[in-house]
C-alpha positions as CSV (number, residue, x, y, z in Angstrom):
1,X,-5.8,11.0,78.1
2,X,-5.0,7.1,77.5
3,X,-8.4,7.0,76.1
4,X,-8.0,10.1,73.4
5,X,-5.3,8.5,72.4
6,X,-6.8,5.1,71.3
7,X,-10.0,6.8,70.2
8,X,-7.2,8.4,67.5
9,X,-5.2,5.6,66.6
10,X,-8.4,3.6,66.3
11,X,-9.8,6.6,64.1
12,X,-6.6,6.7,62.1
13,X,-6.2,2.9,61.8
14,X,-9.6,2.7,60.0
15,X,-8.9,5.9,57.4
16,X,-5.6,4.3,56.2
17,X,-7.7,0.8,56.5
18,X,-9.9,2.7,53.8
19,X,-7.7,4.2,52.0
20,X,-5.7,1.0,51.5
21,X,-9.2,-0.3,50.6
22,X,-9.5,2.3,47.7
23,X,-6.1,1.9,45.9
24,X,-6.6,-2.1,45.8
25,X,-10.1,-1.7,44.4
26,X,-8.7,1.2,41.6
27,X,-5.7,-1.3,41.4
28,X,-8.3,-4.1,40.7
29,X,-9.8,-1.9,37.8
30,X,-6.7,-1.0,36.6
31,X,-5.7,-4.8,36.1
32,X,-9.0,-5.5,34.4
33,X,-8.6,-2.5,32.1
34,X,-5.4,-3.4,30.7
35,X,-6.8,-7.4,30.4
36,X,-8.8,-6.1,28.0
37,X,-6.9,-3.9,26.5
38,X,-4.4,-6.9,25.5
39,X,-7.4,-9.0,24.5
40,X,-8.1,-5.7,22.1
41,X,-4.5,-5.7,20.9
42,X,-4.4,-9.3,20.1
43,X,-7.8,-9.0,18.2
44,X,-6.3,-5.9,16.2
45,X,-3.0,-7.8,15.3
46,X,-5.4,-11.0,14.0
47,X,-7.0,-8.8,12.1
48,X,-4.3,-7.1,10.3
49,X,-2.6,-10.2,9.9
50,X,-5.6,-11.6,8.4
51,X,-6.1,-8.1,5.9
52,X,-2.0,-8.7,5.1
53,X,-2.8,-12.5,4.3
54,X,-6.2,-10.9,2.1
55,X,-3.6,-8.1,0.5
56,X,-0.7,-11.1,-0.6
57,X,-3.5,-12.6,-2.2
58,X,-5.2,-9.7,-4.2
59,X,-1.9,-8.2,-5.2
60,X,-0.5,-11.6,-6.8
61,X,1.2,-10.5,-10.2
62,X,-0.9,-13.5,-12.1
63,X,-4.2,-12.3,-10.6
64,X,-3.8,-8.8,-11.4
65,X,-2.8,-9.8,-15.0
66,X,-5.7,-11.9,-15.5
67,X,-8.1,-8.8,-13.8
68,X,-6.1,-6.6,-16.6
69,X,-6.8,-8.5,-19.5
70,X,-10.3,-9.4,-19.1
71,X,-11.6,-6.0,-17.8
72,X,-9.5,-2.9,-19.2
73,X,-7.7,-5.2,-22.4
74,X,-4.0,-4.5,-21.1
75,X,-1.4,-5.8,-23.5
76,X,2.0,-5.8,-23.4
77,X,3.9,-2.5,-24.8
78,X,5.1,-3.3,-28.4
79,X,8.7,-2.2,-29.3
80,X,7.4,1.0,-31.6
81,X,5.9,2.3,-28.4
82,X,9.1,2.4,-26.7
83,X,11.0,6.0,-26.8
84,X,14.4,7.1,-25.1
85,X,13.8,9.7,-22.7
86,X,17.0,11.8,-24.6
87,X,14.3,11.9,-27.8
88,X,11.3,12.9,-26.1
89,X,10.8,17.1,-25.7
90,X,8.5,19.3,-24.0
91,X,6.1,19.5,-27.3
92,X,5.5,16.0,-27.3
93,X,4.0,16.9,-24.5
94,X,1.7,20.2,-25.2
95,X,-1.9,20.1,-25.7
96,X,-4.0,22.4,-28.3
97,X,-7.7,23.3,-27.1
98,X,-7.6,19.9,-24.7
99,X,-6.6,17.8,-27.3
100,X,-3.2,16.0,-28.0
101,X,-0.7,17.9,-29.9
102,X,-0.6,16.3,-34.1
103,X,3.0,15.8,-33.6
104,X,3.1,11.8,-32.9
105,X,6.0,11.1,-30.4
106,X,9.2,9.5,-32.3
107,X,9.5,5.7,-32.1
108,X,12.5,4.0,-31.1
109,X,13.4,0.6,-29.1
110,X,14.9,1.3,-25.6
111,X,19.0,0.1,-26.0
112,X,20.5,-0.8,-22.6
């Protein structure tokens, strides 16, 4: 009887022994896993701080200006093209057969 005993203790001793064995070794996987997942994450934050750093730098007011006048001929608005928004109406706004309607829109400087 002693010896049934130890047989299942000794039995028992070496299932929890590999079971213990298991969980460290996922453990172990699960460590490495999130390692690289931080690496990951610390690669993606350079990366958008780089493409914000890029972004600044394209969307500088003076560059934008410069890319405005020598590509599409941007000039500043002249005074006469100013209207008030009380003065403009819904047929300033009407197109006949896809074209603009003959009525130009009335001129005025903006008053603040």
């Amino acid at each position: 009887m002693l010896r049934f005993v130890n047989i299942c203790l000794v039995l028992g001793l070496g299932a929890v022994a590999s079971v213990i064995y298991q969980a460290k070794y996922e453990a172990r996987g699960i460590d490495e896993r999130i390692i690289a997942l931080n690496k990951q994450i610390e690669t993606e934050r350079d990366a958008v701080a780089v493409l914000r750093a890029e972004w600044s730098l394209l969307n500088r007011p003076e560059r934008i200006e410069r890319l405005a006048k020598k590509y599409i001929k941007l000039v500043p608005p002249h005074a006469q093209q100013l209207v008030l928004l009380d003065e403009v109406t819904e047929r300033d706004f009407q197109h006949d057969d896809g074209r603009e309607a003959a009525k130009p829109i009335k001129s005025a400087a903006i008053a603040h």
